[in-house]
C-alpha positions in Angstrom: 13.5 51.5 -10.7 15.1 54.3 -12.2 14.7 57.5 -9.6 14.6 59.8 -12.8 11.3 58.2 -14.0 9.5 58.6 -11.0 10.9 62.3 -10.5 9.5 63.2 -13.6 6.1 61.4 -13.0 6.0 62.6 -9.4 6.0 66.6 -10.8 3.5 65.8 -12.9 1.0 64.1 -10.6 2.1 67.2 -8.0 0.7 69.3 -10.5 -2.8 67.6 -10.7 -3.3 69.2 -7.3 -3.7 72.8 -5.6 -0.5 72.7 -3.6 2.6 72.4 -5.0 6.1 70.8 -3.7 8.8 69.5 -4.8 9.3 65.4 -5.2 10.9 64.5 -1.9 12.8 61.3 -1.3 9.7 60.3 1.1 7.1 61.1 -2.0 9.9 59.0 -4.6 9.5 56.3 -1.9 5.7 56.7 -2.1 5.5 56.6 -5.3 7.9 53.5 -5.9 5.4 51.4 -3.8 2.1 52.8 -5.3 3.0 52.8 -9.4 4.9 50.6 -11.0 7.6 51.6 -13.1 5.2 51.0 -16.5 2.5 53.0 -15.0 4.7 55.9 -14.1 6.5 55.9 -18.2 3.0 56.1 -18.9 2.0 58.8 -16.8 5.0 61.0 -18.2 4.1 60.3 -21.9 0.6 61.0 -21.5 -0.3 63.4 -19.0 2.4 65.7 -19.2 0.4 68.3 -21.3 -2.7 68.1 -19.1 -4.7 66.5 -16.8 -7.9 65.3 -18.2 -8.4 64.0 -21.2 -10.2 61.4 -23.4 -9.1 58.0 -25.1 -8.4 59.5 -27.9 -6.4 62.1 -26.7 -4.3 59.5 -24.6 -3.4 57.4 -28.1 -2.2 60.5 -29.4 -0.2 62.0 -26.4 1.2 58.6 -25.4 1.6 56.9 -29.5 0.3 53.7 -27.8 -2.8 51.8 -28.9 -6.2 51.7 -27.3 -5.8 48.3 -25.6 -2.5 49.3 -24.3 -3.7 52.0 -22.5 -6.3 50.5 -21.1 -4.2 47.8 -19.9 -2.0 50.2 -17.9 -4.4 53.1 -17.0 -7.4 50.7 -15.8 -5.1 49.5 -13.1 -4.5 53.4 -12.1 -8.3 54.0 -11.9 -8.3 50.9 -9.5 -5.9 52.6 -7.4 -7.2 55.8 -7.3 -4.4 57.2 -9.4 -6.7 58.3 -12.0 -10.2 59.7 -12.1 -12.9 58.7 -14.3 -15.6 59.4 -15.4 -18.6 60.5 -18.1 -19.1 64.1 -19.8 -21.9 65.4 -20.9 -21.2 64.3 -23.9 -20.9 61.0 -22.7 -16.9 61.0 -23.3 -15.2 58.7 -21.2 -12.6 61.0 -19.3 -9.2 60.4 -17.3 -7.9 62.7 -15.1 -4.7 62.3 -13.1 -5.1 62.9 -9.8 -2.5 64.1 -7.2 -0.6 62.3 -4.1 -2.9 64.5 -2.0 -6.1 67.0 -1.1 -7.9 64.5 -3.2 -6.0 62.4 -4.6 -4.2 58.4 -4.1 -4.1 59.3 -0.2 -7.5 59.8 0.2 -8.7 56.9 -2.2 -5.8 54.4 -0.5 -7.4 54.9 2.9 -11.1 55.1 1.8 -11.1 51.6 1.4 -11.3 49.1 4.9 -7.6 48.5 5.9 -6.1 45.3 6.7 -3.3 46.6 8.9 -0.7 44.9 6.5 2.7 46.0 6.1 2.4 47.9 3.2 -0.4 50.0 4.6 2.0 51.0 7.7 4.4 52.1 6.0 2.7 53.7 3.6 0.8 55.6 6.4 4.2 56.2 8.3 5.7 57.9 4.9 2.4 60.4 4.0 2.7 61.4 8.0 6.7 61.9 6.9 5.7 63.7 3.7 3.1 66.1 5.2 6.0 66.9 7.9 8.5 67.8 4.7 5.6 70.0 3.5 5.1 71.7 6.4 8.9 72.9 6.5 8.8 73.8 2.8 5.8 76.3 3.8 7.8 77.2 6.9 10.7 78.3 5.6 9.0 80.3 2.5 6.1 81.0 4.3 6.1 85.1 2.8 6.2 83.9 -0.4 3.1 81.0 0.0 0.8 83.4 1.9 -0.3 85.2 -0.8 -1.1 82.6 -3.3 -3.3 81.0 -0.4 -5.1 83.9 -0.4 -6.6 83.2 -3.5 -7.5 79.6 -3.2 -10.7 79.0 -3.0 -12.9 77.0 0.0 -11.3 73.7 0.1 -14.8 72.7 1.5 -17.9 74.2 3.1 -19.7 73.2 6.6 -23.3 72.8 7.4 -24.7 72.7 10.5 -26.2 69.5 12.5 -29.6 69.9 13.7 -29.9 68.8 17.8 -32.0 65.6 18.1 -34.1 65.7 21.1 -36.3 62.9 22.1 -36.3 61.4 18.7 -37.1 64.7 17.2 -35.0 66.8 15.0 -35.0 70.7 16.2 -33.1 72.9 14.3 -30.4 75.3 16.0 -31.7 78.7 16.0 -30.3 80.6 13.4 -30.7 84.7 13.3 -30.2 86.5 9.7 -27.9 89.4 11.4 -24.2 88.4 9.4 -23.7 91.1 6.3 -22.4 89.0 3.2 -21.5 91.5 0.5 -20.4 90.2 -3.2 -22.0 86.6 -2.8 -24.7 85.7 -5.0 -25.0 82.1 -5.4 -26.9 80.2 -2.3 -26.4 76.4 -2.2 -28.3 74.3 -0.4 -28.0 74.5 3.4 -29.5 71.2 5.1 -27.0 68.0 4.6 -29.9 66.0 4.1 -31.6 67.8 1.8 -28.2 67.4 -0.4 -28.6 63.5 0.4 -31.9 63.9 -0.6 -30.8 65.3 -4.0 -28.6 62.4 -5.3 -29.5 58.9 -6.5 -26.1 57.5 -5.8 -24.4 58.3 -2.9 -21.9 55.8 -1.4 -19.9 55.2 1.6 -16.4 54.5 2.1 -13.8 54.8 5.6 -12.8 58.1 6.7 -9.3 58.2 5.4 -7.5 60.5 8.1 -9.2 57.9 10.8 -7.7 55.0 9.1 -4.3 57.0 8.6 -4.2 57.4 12.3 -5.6 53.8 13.1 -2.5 52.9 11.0 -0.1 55.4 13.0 -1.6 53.7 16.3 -3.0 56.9 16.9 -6.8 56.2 17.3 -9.2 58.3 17.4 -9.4 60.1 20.4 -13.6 60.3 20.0 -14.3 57.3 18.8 -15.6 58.4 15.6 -17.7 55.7 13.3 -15.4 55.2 10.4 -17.0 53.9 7.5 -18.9 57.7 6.9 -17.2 59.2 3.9 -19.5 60.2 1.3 -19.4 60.2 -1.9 -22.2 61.9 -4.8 -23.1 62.0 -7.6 -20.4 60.8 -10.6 -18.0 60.2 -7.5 -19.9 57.6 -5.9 -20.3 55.5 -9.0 -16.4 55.9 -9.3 -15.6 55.0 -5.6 -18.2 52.4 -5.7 -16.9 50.9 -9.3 -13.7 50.9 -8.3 -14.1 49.3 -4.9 -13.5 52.7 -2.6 -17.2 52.2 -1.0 -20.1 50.7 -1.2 -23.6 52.6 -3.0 -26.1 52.7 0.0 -29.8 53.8 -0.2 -30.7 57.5 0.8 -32.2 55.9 4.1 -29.1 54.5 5.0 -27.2 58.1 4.2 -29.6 59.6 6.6 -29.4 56.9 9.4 -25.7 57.9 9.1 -26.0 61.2 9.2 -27.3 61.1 12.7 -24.8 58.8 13.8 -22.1 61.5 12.8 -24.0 64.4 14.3 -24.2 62.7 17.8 -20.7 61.9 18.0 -20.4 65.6 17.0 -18.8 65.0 13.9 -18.6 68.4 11.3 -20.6 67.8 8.0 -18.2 68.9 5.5 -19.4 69.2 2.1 -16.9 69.8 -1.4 -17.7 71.2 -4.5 -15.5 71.0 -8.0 -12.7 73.1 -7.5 -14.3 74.7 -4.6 -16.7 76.3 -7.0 -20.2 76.6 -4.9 -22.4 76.8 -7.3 -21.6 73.1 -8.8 -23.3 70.2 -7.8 -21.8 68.9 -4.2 -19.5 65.8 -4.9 -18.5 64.5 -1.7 -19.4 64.7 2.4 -17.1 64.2 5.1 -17.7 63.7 8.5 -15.3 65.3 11.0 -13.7 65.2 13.7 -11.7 67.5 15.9 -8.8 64.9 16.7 -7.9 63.5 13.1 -9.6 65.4 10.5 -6.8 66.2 7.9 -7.6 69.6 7.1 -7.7 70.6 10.8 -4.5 69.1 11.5 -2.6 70.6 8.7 -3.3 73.6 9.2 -3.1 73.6 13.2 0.6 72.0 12.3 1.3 74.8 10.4 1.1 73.3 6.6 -2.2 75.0 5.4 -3.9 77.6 5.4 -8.1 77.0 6.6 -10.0 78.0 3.7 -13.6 77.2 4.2 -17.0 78.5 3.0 -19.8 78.9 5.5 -23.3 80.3 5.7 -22.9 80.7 9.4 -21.2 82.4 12.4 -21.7 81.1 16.1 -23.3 83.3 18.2 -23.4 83.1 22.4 -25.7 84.6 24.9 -23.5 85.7 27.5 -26.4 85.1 30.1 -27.7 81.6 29.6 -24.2 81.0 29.2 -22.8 78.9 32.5 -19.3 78.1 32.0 -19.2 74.7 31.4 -16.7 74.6 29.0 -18.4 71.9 26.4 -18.0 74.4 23.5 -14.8 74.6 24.1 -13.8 71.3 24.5 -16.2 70.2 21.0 -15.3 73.3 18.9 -13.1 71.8 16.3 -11.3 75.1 15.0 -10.4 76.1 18.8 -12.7 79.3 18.7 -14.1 79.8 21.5 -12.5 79.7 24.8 -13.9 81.1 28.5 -13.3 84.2 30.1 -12.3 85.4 33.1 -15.7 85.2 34.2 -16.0 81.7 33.2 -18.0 82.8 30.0 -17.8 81.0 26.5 -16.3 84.2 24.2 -16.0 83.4 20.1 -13.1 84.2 17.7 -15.4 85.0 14.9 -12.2 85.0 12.8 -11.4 81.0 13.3 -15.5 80.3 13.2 -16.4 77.8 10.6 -20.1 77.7 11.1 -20.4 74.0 12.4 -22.7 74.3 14.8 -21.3 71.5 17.3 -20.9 73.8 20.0 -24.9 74.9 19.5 -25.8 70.8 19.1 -24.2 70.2 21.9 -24.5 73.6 24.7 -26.9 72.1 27.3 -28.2 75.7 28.6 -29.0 76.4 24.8 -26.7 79.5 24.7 -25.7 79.4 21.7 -27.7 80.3 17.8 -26.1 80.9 14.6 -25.8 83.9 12.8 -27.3 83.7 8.9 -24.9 84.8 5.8 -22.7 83.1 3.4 -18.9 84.2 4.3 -15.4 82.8 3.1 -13.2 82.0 6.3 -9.4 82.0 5.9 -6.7 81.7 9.0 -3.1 81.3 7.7 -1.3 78.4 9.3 0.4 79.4 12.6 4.0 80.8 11.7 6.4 77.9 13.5 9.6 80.1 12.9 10.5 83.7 13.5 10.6 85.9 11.3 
């Protein structure tokens, strides 16, 4: 396998994605397991000018015939290479997808693993790779901070509701948070969104799995088969053998199940662009989520959107530490009077610490706000 070839093919699938990098040895090794050497000629001729297109467009960028293409690209859809889908034109349309932040990672893992051989080490090189991103930010980190600045949410959190003898009772929420400049309102109850789909499927949390695979298991016990997809992306997960369609009953059955193990309803939109129909739901969890991990490890920024802000009532509050322990985001810590006290900064609007505060001390605070913590800065300046 010629290292050239997937050089060139690993740039351009880099580029699908919002963060760029180099190609590593560990992503060349990646890659060399995940695309055959066909697939990733293929990619080079036909996706090097951009990342979505039709059949037709992929005949004339790559000079190959229909059948050919479909013999090598249907393989990559299978994968979770390649993206695609219907336009609304009814266009059949490919887009190449990147190694990660959602890309062949994500789609690799979605499915049940089997603990095979290939899956560890696979596993053990995107743990390797993320570690080689991390130092690329590190050591440039001046010059990345300001183009993370401008990304957009990566994803936006809703609150879960407290269940309370079989009843759902919504956390208190208090219109008091100022949120100049934002105009578009999405919808803000998870299963309302449910609600609002025909097909919705589920597949495995990925960043469980990757962990499970690491021999790092969850640390909570978090259900894993509770990644949701919406919309155009469950009939491509659910096609393609990444989940499984489930009725809107069963979404909602599951939903409950992720809000008492205190899992965070995370909800994405097309390039982070709120006002476009959710595609996707993750549930999760403080110890493996990826997002949280990255950027606690000092790889990425947390970019997050949020119609919320914690707020605690320094009297009912008694010190018990729970919020502290649940909050996934590490803001909120106790006092020297043994009192919860909130970072507002590193508040993503979750709610788990008002789900699960047994003295009821802390509401949420109403307004649609952007949150964005750089990662920690590992070396000196």
């Amino acid at each position: 396998m010629s290292d050239e070839l997937y050089k060139k093919a690993g740039n351009i699938i880099i580029k699908a994605g919002m963060l760029p990098f180099p190609v590593t040895d560990t992503l060349m090794e990646i890659l060399k397991i995940l695309y055959t050497s066909e697939e990733a000629e293929f990619i080079i001729k036909a996706f090097r000018r951009k990342t979505s297109q039709t059949m037709e467009e992929l005949k004339k960028y790559s000079k190959m015939e229909e059948d050919e293409i479909l013999n090598i690209i249907e393989p990559l859809v299978k994968k979770g290479a390649v993206f695609k889908s219907q336009s609304s034109k009814g266009l059949t349309i490919y887009r190449i997808l990147p190694p990660i932040f959602i890309g062949i990672f994500e789609y690799y893992l979605m499915k049940k693993i089997k603990y095979t051989d290939e899956e560890k080490k696979v596993a053990v090189l995107f743990k390797k790779l993320f570690g080689e991103i991390r130092d690329i930010i590190q050591e440039k980190y001046d010059m990345f901070l300001p183009a993370f600045s401008v990304v957009p949410p990566v994803d936006r959190t809703i609150p879960i509701l407290k269940n309370i003898d079989g009843k759902e009772i919504e956390i208190e929420i208090n219109q008091e948070i100022d949120s100049p400049g934002e105009k578009i309102l999405p919808k803000q109850d998870i299963k309302e969104i449910i609600r609002s789909f025909d097909d919705i499927a589920v597949g495995h949390c990925f960043c469980r799995q990757h962990h499970d695979l690491l021999g790092e298991p969850c640390k909570y016990d978090a259900p894993r088969e509770i990644c949701f997809t919406l919309g155009k992306s469950a009939k491509f997960t659910s096609e393609n053998g990444f989940s499984r369609l489930i009725s809107q009953e069963e979404a909602l059955k599951l939903i409950d199940d992720a809000a008492e193990a205190g899992l965070v309803h995370k909800v994405y939109h097309p390039q982070g662009n709120i006002s476009k129909d959710e595609t996707s739901i993750c549930n999760c969890c403080k110890d493996c989520c990826g997002t949280f991990e990255l950027w606690k490890g000092g790889t990425m920024p947390m970019i997050n959107s949020t119609n919320y802000l914690s707020n605690i009532d320094q009297e009912l509050c008694v010190g018990c530490g729970i919020c502290v322990e649940r909050c996934p985001t590490d803001a909120i810590e106790l006092d020297d009077n043994d009192k919860a006290i909130r970072n507002a900064e590193y508040c993503i609007g979750c709610g788990v610490c008002a789900h699960f505060c047994p003295e009821n001390a802390i509401s949420l605070l109403e307004g649609m706000r952007k949150v964005f913590v750089p990662p920690p800065r590992l070396r000196p300046n």
